[in-house]
Every structure is written in C-alpha cells, then in structure tokens.
N, C-alpha and C positions, 0 to 999 in steps of 0.2 A: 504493500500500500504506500512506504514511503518513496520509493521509486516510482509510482505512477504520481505523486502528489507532485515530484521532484519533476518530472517529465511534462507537466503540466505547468509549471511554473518557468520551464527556461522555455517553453513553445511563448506563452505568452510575455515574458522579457525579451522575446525578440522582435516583437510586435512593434510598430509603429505607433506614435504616441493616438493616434484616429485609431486605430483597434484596439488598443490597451482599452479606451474609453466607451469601446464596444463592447468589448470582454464583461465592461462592471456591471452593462446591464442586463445581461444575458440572466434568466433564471433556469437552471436544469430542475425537474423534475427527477423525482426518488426513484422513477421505472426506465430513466435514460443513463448515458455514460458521460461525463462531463465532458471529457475527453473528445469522445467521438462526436459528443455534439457542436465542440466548441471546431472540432477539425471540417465538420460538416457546415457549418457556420462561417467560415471563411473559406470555402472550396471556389477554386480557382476556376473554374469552370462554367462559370454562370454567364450565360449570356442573355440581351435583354428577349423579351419575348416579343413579338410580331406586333405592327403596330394595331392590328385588331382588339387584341388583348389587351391594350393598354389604354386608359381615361385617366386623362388629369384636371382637375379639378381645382379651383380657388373656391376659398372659401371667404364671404364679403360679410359682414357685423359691425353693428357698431359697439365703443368700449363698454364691458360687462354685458351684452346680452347672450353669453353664453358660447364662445368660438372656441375657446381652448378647452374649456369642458367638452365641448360635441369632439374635438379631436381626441381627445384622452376616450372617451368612450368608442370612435368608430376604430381606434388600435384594438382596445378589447375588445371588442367584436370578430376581429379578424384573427383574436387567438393570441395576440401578444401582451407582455408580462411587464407594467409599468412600473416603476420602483416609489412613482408618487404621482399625487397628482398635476394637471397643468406641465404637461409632458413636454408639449413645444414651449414652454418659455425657457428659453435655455440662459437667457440676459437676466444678468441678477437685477438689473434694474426693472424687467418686467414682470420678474415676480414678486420685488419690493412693490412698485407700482399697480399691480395689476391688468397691465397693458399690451398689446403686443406692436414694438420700434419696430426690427425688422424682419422683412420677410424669411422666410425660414418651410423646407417642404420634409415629407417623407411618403413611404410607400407603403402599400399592404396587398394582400392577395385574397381578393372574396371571389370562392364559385370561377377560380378558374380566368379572373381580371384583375391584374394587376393597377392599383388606383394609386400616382402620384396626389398625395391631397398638400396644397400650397394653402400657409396659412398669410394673408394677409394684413395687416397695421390696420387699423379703425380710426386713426387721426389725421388728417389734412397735413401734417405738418412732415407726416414721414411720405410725402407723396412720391416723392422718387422710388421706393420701394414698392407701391403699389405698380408703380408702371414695368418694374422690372417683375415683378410676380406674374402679371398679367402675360407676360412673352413667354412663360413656361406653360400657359393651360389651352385647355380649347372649351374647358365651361367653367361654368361658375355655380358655387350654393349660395345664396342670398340667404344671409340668418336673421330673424325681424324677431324681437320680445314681442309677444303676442299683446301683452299691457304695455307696453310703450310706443310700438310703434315702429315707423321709419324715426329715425334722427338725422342728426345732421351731416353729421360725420359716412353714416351709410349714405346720403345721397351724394356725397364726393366721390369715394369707390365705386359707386354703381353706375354713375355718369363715362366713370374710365371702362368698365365692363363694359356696358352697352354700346360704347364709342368704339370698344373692338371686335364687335359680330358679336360677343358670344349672346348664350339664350341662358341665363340666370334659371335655377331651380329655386323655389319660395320656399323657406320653413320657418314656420311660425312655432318658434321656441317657450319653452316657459307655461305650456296650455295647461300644467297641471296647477297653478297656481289658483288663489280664488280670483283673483281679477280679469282672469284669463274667462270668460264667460262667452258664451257664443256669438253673443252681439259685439261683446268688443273684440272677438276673432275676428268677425266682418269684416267690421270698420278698418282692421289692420289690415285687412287683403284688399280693401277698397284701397287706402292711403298707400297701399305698395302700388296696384295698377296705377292712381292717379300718378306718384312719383316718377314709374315708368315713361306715363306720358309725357309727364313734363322735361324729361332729361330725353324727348325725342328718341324712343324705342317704337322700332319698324312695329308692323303687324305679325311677324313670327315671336318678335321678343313681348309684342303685352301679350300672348297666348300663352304663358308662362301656367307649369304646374304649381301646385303647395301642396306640400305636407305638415304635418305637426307633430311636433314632438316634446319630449322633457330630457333633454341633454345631461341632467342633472339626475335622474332613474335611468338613462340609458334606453330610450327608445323613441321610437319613430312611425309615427300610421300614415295613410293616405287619405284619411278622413279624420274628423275632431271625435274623438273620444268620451261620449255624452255617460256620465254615470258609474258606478261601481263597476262593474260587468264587462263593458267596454275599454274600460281603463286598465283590468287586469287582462285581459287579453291585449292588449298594446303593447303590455310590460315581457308579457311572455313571446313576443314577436320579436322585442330587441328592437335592433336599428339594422332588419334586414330588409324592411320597405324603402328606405333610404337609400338603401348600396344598390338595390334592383333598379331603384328611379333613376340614379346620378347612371348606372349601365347604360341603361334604356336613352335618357333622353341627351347624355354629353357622347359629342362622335368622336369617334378616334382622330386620335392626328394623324394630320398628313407630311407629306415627305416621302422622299424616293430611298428607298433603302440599298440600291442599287449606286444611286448617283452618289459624286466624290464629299467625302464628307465636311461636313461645316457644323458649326455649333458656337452660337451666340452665347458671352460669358454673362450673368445675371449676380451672382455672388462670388466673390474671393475670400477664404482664411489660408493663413501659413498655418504648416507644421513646423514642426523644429528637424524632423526629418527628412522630412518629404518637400520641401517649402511650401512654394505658393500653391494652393488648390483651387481651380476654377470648375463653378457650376455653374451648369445651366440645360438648355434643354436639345438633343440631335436636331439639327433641322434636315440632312441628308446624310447620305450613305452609312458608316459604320467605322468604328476606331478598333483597335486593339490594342494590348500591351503591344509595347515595341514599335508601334508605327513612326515614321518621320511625319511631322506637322509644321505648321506657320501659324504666326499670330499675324492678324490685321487688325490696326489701329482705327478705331471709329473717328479720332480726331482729324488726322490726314491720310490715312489710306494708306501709310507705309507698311512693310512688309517684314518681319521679324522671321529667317529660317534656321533651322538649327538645333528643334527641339523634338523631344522623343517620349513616348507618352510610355513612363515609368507604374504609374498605376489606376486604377478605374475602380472606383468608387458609387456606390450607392445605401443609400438611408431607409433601411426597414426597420420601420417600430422606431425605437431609438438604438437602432443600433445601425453602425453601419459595417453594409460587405461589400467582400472586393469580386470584380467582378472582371473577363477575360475580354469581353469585347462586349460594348455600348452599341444599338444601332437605331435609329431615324424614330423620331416619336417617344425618347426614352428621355424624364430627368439623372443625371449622373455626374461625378465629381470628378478629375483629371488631375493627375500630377505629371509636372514633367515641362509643362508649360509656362515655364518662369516669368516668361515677359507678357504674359497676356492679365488687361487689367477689366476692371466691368464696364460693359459696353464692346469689346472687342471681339473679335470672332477668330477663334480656333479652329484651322481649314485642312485638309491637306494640301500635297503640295502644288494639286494642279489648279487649284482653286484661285482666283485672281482678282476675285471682289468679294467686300466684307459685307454681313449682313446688317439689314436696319438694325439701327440701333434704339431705336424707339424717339419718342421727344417728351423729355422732362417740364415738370413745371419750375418756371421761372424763380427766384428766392422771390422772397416777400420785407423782409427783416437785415438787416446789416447791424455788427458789433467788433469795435477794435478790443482785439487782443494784445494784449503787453505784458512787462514784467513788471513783478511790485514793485514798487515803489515808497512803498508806504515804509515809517517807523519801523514798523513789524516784520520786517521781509524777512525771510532765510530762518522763522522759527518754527514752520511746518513742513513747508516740503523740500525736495533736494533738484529738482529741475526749477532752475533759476532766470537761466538768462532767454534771451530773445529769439536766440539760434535753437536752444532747445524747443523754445514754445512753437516756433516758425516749421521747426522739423516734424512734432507733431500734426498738426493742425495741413501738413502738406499731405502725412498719411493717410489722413482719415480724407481728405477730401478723392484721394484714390480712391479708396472702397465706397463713398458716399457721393452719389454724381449728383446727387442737388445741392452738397456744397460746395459754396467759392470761397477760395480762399486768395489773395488782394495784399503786398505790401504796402504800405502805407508810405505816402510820399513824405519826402522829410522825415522819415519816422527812423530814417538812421539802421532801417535793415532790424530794429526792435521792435516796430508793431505791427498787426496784420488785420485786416478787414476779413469776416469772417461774415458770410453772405447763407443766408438762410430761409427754410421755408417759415417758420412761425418761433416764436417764444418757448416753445417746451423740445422741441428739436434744441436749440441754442442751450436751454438750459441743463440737457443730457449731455449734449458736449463739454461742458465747463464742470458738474458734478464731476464726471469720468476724470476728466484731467485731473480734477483736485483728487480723486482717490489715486491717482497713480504717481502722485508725487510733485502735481505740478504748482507750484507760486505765479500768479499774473493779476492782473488788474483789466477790468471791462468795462468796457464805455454804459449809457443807457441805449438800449435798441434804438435802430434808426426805421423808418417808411422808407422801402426803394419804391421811387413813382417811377414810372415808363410813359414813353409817348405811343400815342395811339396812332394809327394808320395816318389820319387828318394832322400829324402834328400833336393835337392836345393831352393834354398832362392827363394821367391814371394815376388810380391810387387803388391801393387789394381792397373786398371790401372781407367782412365777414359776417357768420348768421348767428348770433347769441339767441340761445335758445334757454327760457326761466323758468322755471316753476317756484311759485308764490302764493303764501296765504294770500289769502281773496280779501283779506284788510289792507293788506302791503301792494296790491296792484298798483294802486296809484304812484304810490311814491318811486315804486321800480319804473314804471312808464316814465317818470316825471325824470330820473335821472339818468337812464338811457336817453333819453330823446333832447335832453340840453348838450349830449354828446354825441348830436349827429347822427343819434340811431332811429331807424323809422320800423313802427309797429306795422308788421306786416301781417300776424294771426292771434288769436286771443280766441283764449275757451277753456272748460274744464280739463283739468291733467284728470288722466286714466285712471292712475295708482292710488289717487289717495281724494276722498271727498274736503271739499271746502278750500282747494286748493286751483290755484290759476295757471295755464301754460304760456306763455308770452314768447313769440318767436318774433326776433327783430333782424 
C-alpha cells in the first residue's frame, strides 16, 4: 500500500501546476482505484467530439438572480463532485462580492452532448468580457428572478446577445418562492418579451421558449409548477428538462473541421510551467500536440511564427484535462503559444488573415494613477515607484481589452491615465493592487465625452434603478432629478408590499 500511495504521489508531483489543481478536485469513490482513475482522468487520448455533439451555451443574469447556483447545480446533474458551492467563482473577489468580473467557461457530458456552459458578468462595467464570452457560444440561457424581473444590468447583456443572432432560452428562476405566484410569473414573461422588443429582436428571437425552475433545489420544468404534487415531481425530474431544451433549441456550431485551423484567443492565464495559456473557441480545422502554429495580431495584422503547440487543455467540472487534439466547434486551452494575447488569432501556418476580433465598448470613466506621495508612503506596501505601478497596470491592460492605459504628459514617466468602463471595474483594479503590495495615489474619476457623428459632444448616460418606501418616493425623485436624472417608470416593486420601484 505504501508503494502504491508512493506511486501516486510522484505521478502527481510531476504534474503541471493546471493539473496539480485538477488533481485537488477530483473525488474517487470507495468502488474505484484512485490511481487508475486519476490515470484515466488525464489520458492523452481524448479528442474533441464532432461538432454535432457539441452546444455551447452563455448563460445571461443579472447580479444575485441565481447564475452560479444554476451552474453548481447543472455540474451535479451531469455527475460531477463539487468540493463547494459557487463553483465558477474562482476570483476571490467574487466570492467576497458575490458577483461574477470575468468570464470564465466549463464543460459536461449529458445523454451523449457534450455542453461548453460560458458563464457571463451581470455588470455593464465588465462589458468587455461579455463580448469576448459571447464569440465562444452559439446560444444563450436568459436567467430572469421570477419576483424581480428583467433589470438592468440583464438588458445590457441581452442587447449584446441579441445583436449577435443568437435565440436566448427564458428561465424564470426563483418560482419556488412565495412571491413567485402565477400572475407575477406572467408579468415577468411579459417584461422579458417586451425587453426583447425593445432591444430590437427579429421574429425568431421574441419566439423565445421559458422554462422555470429553483436553481437553489436543483430543478427545472417546462411548465410553472402549481401546488404540492406538481412541485414534487419537478424536484424529482432534476434539471433534465433544461439540458433537453438548451439540446433541442441551441445549434451546433459551425466550422469546417477539414479547413486549416484558426482559433480566436478570448482568455489568457500563465502557468509557471507551461507559461502563457490561450482560450478560446476552434473556428476551423483541428490542432494537435506538436503542430507548428502562428499568432496574428488583431492590432496590425502582423504575423508571429515559430510556435508549437506543447499542450491542449480542456475544463470538465472543475477540473481540467489534457487532451491530444482540439477540433472546429470545440472550447479549449493551448500552451505553446507564447506571443498570442486576447483578441489574437492562433492559425496555422497557411492561414494568412486573422479573425474578427469583435468590437469593444468604449471606456466610460478615466483615473490617474501614481505613486504616494503622501507622509505615509512606504508603511504598507513594497511596490513603490512609478515604473512598478506603470508595469503593472500595462499587464492587466493585456488581459483586459476594455482597459486603457495613457502616460500622462509631464507626469515625468510616474503617472498613468487608466481608462475604464465604470466605477467598480476601477475600483477592483486599485483593491487588487493594494493587496499585492502596491502604494499609489488616485485622482477623483473623470467623464470621457466623445463626439458624435454631427461633431456634438456625448456624454455615457446611465439607468438607476430604486426601490423605496412609498413615504420616501418623493424625496428620492426630488434628489435624483436636481441631478439630471429623468423619471422614466414608477410602480409597485414585486418583492415587498408598500414599497416603490423608481427607474431613472
């Protein structure tokens, strides 16, 4: 026994630090071999299946109506063994926060269909990451709290789905709730169709299904659940109504699995062994270990050759495996490809144009970064100077294409203009820094206005969405509206009697 425990431990010390971290989540059962599971678990041989087989899928919510629960639940569904809950938030900031910053996908196998499920951010401000999620799927699930609603934040997201074909599936979450009542299930399927309209969805996309479910018990029906009776049989169904619908109604993707291969990068992390790792989705043909590849530059089109694709990666459950050869229709990770950054396209060699690379939303917000200054400086962190903060902040703007980053003129090479979509984007960046040891000082937020077509000045606007005792209406109206904000809807909020919703 202490030979097999021993045999088992230098397999996994030889592992790459992305499998070590797959290793931890793996659970064997008492009637397997750990061993043989764990060898069967990274078998080299795995290649993607046909692009029939495969539906990938976004998943669209706004924050707290239930995204990362419905994902933690369709992994169990599919047989896999979470070590906690809120599975995809791997940011410790999102599971401080309870939010999901960036995009972030994984896969499962129901009935013989392999489902990449891509989870997306629910805030305007990480819009850049919506738009690179969206280049990995070919549908989408629309999640709506059945008592609250569409918000605001979903009709940002769903405006970019709808803007790229797909045909959104409805699930109205939360139905087991008491406020969840039939009439105001309607009304929430009404305000979904209405939203539709308004965000200009063809006649295939307001033809849109719904289902309902409680992400929160783990299941999913095709119809509302009226009664004791009904509701236990919904429970005992699970969330297989769901995986049949997203089969049935998302199509497979397309691409030539023949033609030379190409693949658009969406996410970067380094290893420490492996370095840089680029994800994202085959748009043609097929890769292997070992192949010679190119990167091409989305900024000018240059041509980077030289690189050899070391290993192939894919995200089951939480774990990930390595895999022999990725081919057209498939989400999967790559190493080997040093100089490719997100937005760029990893080709072979006969390949000679890069793929779209989407189009970002513009910043919103501007803030200079510098070093302290102050009295106090140097009694917290140890990255001090100008060069350090400037080298930072150059980083993250690689991985983060909706940030700009700006030296600042006269600023003597110490301060940098840090260009952004909103306020809580900006203030994730500066938290992070400060935990990783950084000292700086920050200006107050700026408006970037833009000129319009005509010349004339813009400015962003945004939708403040209230909820208010119905004694404090006034006063709320009165001081939004001395700040330029214009009452656009007024009515009872859903969730709770005697209270006002106020959307400006």
């Amino acid at each position: 026994m202490r030979r097999y425990a021993s045999l088992v431990g230098s397999l996994i010390g030889s592992l790459s630090s992305i499998e070590r971290s797959a290793v931890a989540e793996l659970r064997f059962t008492s009637h397997s071999s750990p061993l043989l599971t764990l060898l069967r678990h990274f078998s080299s041989d795995r290649i993607s299946p046909p692009p029939s087989d495969i539906r990938n899928v976004a998943i669209i919510a706004h924050v707290d109506h239930g995204k990362t629960t419905l994902v933690d639940r369709l992994l169990t569904s599919s047989g896999a063994s979470l070590s906690e809950d809120r599975a995809m938030d791997s940011n410790e900031f999102e599971r401080e926060r309870g939010i999901t910053i960036s995009a972030k996908y994984t896969s499962f196998t129901f009935e013989g269909t392999t489902f990449n499920i891509v989870d997306t951010p629910g805030h305007a401000d990480f819009g850049a990451e919506v738009e690179r999620a969206f280049s990995l799927v070919d549908g989408a699930l629309l999640l709506v709290d059945a008592s609250e609603g569409v918000m605001s934040q979903t009709k940002y997201v769903l405006g970019k789905a709808l803007g790229r074909g797909l045909r959104p599936v409805v699930l109205l979450n939360k139905v087991d709730r008491p406020g969840a009542t039939v009439e105001r299930c309607g009304e929430s399927e009404s305000a979904v169709f209405d939203t539709f309209a308004a965000l200009d969805a063809t006649e295939e996309q307001l033809d849109f299904l719904t289902l309902y479910s409680s992400a929160r018990e783990g299941w999913a029906s095709d119809a509302l659940p009226v009664g004791a009776t009904a509701m236990e049989a919904a429970r005992t169904e699970g969330m297989v109504p769901l995986l049949r619908a997203l089969r049935e109604h998302v199509p497979p993707p397309t691409g030539d699995p023949e033609a030379p291969f190409s693949m658009l990068v969406v996410m970067t992390e380094r290893d420490q062994f492996l370095g840089r790792i680029a994800t994202g989705r085959v748009a043609s043909g097929s890769v292997s270990i070992g192949d010679r590849v190119k990167v091409v530059s989305h900024a000018d089109g240059g041509h980077q050759e030289g690189f050899k694709i070391t290993k192939i990666f894919k995200r089951a459950a939480m774990a990930s495996i390595e895999m022999q050869k990725a081919s057209a229709g498939d989400v999967v990770s790559l190493a080997g490809a040093s100089g490719a950054g997100v937005a760029d396209t990893i080709a072979a060699l006969a390949v000679t144009e890069g793929l779209p690379p989407g189009q970002v939303d513009p910043p919103t917000l501007s803030m200079v970064f510098s070093p302290n200054t102050s009295p106090l400086a140097g009694r917290e962190g140890s990255a001090l100077t100008g060069s350090r903060i400037g080298e930072r902040l150059m980083i993250e703007s690689q991985t983060n294409v909706s940030l700009r980053v700006h030296p600042v003129e006269g600023g003597g090479g110490e301060a940098f203009e840090v260009q952004a979509r909103g306020e809580l984007q900006l203030g994730l960046l500066i938290e992070n820094m400060r935990r990783e040891g950084f000292e700086l000082s920050i200006s107050p937020p700026q408006v970037l206005l833009r000129k319009g077509d005509a010349g004339e000045k813009l400015e962003p606007l945004e939708e403040l969405v209230c909820e208010v005792e119905e004694e404090h209406t006034g006063d709320v109206i009165e001081a939004v509206t001395l700040r330029k904000g214009e009452l656009l809807e007024m009515g009872p909020a859903a969730a709770a009697e005697g209270r006002q919703r106020l959307v400006f």
